[in-house]
N, C-alpha and C positions, 0 to 999 in steps of 0.2 A: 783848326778843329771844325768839321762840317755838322752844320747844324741841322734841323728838322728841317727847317723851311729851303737850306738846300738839296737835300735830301728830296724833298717832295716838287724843289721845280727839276730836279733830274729826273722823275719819273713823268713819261709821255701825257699831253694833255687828255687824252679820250682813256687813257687809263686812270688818269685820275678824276675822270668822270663817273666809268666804271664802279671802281670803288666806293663814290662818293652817293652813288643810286644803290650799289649793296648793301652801305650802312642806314641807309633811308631804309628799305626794304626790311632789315633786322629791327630796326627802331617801331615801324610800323606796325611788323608782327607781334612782337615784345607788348604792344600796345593793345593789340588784339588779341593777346593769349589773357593778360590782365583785367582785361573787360568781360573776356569771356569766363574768367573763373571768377567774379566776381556776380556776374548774372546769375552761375551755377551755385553759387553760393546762396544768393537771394531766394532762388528758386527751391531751393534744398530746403530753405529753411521755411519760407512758405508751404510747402508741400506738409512736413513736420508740425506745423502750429493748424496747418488744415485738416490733419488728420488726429490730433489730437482736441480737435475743438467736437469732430464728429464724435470720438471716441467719447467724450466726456456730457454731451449736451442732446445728439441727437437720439439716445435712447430715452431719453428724456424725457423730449418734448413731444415722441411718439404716446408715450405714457400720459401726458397731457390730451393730446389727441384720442386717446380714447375713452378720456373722461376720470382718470385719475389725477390727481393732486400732488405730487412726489419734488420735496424742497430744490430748487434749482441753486447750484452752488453763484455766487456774483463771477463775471468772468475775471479775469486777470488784462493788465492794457494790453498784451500782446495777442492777445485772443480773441478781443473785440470786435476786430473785423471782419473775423472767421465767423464768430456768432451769428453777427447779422447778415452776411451771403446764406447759411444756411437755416436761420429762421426765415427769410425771402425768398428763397428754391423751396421749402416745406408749405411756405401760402400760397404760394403760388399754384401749387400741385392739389391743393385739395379744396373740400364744398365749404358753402358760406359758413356752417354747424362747425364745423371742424377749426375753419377760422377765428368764430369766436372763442375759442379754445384756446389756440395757439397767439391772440389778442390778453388773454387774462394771465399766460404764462411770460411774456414779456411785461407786464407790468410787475412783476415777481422779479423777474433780475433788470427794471425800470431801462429798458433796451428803447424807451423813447429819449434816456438822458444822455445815454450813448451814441442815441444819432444827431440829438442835439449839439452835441461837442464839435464830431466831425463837419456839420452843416457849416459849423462856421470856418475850417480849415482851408487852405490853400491846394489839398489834393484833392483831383477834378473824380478819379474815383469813386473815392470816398464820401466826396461830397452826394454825388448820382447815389451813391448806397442807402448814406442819410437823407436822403428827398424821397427815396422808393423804399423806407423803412417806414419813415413819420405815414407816409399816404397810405401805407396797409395799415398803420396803429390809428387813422384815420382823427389824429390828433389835431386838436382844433384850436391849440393853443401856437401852433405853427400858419395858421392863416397868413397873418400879416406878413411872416418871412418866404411863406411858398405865394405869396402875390408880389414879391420883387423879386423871385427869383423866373417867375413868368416872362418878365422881361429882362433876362438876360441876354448876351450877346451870344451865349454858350448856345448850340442848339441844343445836344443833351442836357442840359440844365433845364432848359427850358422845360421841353418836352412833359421831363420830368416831372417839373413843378406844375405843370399843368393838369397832367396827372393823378400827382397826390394831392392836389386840392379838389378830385371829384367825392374825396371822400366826408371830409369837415364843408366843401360848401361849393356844392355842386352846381351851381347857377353861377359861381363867379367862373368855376372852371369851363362850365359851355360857353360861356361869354368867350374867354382866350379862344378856346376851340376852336367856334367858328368864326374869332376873327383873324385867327393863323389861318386858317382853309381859304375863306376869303383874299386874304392879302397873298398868298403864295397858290394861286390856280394850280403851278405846275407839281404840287406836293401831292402824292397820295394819301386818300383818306381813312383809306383801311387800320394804320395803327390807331386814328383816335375814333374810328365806331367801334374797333373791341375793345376800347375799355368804355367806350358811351354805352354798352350794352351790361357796364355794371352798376349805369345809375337809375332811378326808379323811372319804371317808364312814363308815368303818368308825368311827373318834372320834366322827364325828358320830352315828354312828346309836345306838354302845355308849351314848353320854352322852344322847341325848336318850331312848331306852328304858329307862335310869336314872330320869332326871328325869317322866317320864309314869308312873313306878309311885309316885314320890313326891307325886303332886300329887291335888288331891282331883278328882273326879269332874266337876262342878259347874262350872271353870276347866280340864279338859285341853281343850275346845273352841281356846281362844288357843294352845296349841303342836301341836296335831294339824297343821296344814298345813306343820311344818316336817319329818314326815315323807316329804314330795315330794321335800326335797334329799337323805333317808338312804337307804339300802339300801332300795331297793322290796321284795325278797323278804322283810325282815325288817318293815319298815313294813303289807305287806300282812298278814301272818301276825298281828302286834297287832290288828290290826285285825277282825282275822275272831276271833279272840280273846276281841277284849271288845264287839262290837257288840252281841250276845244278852244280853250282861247290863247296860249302861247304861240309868238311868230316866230324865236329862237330856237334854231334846229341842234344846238346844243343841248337847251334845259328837255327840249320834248325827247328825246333820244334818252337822256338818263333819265326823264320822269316813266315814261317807259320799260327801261332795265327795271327800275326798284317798282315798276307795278307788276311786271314778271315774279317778283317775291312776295308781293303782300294782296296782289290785288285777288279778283274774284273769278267764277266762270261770268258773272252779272256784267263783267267788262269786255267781252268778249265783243260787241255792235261796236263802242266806242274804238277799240283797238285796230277791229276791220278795217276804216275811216284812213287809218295809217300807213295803207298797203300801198297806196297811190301818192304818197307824197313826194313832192320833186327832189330831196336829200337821199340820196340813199342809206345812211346810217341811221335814218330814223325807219325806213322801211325794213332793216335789217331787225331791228329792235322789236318791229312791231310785230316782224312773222315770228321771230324769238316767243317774246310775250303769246301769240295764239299756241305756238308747241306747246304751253304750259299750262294754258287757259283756254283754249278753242275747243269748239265743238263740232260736228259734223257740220255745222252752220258756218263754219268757213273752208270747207271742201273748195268748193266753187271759186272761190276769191285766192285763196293759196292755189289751188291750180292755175289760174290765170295770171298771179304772179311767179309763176315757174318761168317763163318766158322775158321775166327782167333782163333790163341790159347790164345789170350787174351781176358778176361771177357769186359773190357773198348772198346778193337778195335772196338767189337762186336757190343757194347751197341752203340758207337759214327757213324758205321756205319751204324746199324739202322736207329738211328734219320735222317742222312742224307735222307737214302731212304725214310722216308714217307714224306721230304723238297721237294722231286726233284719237281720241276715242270715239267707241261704235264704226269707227272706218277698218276694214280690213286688208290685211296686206292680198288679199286675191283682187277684191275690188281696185286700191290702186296700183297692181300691177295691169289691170284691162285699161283702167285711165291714162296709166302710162301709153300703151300700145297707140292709143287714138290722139296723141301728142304729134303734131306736125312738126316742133322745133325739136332738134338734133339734142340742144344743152339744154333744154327741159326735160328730156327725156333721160338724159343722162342721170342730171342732176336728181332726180327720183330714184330712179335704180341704183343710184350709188347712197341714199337714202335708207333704202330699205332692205340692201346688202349691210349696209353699219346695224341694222336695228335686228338682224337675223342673229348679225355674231354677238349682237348681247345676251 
């Protein structure tokens, strides 16, 4: 009687290779139709609980938002998480008034006890929901658990927790702030000045004008731009301060940029001063800063730096010159003409060709 196994050694070895990678391939697919209608499944059903959470809560809470009172039903657990993505899209989108609104309506269906819960869970999510839930309910009973979640290994956690602790206790969260900024140069600072521009200026500006006298020279370059969110008059006055005496062509380059935003025309002598210095990324900065601040009183010194051996000096102190006010594009178009360098000449007319099509 011939069995299986002689059966399969009569059949050629590369054929029963063949075979052997066809049933892979069927087993494979089988595998991948299974996940994938299980994802479709997931998703089906997310989509369903998403759209009955809006159907049920967000006319609601619009109703809240305009200043009526109308019973909020408690959610059910499977809707919970729906709730709070879209009480979190609703804060997010509107003014502080409105906030407070949408702050007295979650303590009605207690949506700080529901973030509560998930805080302490295992989904990384959900967890980030409940961190950026508690820090708009600005819940101050959460301190202690959003100061060790500061130093998580998670960077979303982190971030997060740092975050919602500007609300309950905004000195311990500029503290993390700029000592994340600090420890990681290579991080951009942009996500934590727009939310440093939701805490009071005056805290902000007293704690970061602390913090910039405590730090060396070398590194205030990483925190100067978050003088944009403090007190301009006091941010400008630092700055005109200590520009004259920085030897670091990094800090004076970004103390620069951010006096481009806060500082004055009164800055205008000091910035001059700039046009000549052997960096060129600080010279770039400085003809920047005159476009924005200068006056006909730096004609003369922006003309003269047209002639830089830098393509950028060049180009940045063009734009200035066609900024200045009181100066007219007839005037430096005749300035142009009496130009002996080729790329200063250019670099002007290519200047005041960009400023025509605006």
């Amino acid at each position: 009687m011939t069995t299986i196994s002689q059966i399969i050694s009569l059949i050629p070895a590369y054929l029963r290779f063949a075979i052997f990678i066809g049933m892979l391939i069927v087993a494979v697919s089988l595998t991948v139709l299974l996940i994938a209608l299980q994802l479709q499944k997931k998703r089906s059903r997310h989509q369903k609980l998403h759209k009955k959470t809006i159907k049920i809560y967000r006319p609601l809470l619009f109703q809240w938002l305009s200043g009526e009172t109308p019973e909020l039903p408690k959610p059910t657990a499977d809707l919970e998480p729906y709730l709070l993505e879209l009480w979190n899209d609703l804060y997010e989108k509107v003014e502080e008034t409105e906030r407070l609104r949408l702050r007295e309506a979650a303590k009605k269906i207690k949506l700080n006890e529901i973030a509560h819960r998930y805080l302490d869970g295992k989904k990384l999510e959900l967890k980030i929901l409940a961190i950026i839930t508690l820090g708009a309910l600005k819940d101050k009973s959460t301190v202690k658990e959003m100061l060790e979640l500061c130093n998580s290994d998670r960077p979303l956690v982190r971030l997060q927790a740092i975050r919602a602790l500007l609300g309950p206790a905004p000195k311990k969260a500029l503290k993390y702030i700029f000592d994340d900024v600090l420890k990681n140069p290579e991080r951009p600072v942009n996500y934590y000045l727009k939310y440093c521009r939701e805490v009071d200026r005056k805290l902000l500006t007293d704690y970061l004008l602390k913090r910039l006298k405590q730090t060396p020279e070398e590194k205030l370059a990483q925190l100067l731009p978050f003088l944009e969110a403090a007190d301009n008059t006091a941010g400008a006055d630092y700055l005109r301060q200590h520009l004259q005496t920085w030897q670091n062509e990094e800090t004076l380059a970004r103390g620069l940029r951010v006096l481009r935003r806060v500082g004055r025309p009164q800055d205008e002598e000091i910035v001059l001063e700039f046009l000549s210095h052997p960096t060129y990324f600080v010279r770039i900065q400085a003809a920047r800063v005159l476009g924005e601040l200068g006056s006909r009183q730096s004609l003369d010194a922006l003309l003269e730096t047209l002639g830089d051996g830098d393509w950028w000096v060049r180009t940045r102190a063009a734009e200035a010159l066609a900024n200045l006010p009181a100066v007219s594009m007839e005037e430096l178009e005749n300035r142009a003409e009496t130009l002996n360098d080729k790329f200063a000449r250019d670099a002007l007319y290519k200047a005041l060709e960009l400023k025509v099509k605006k």
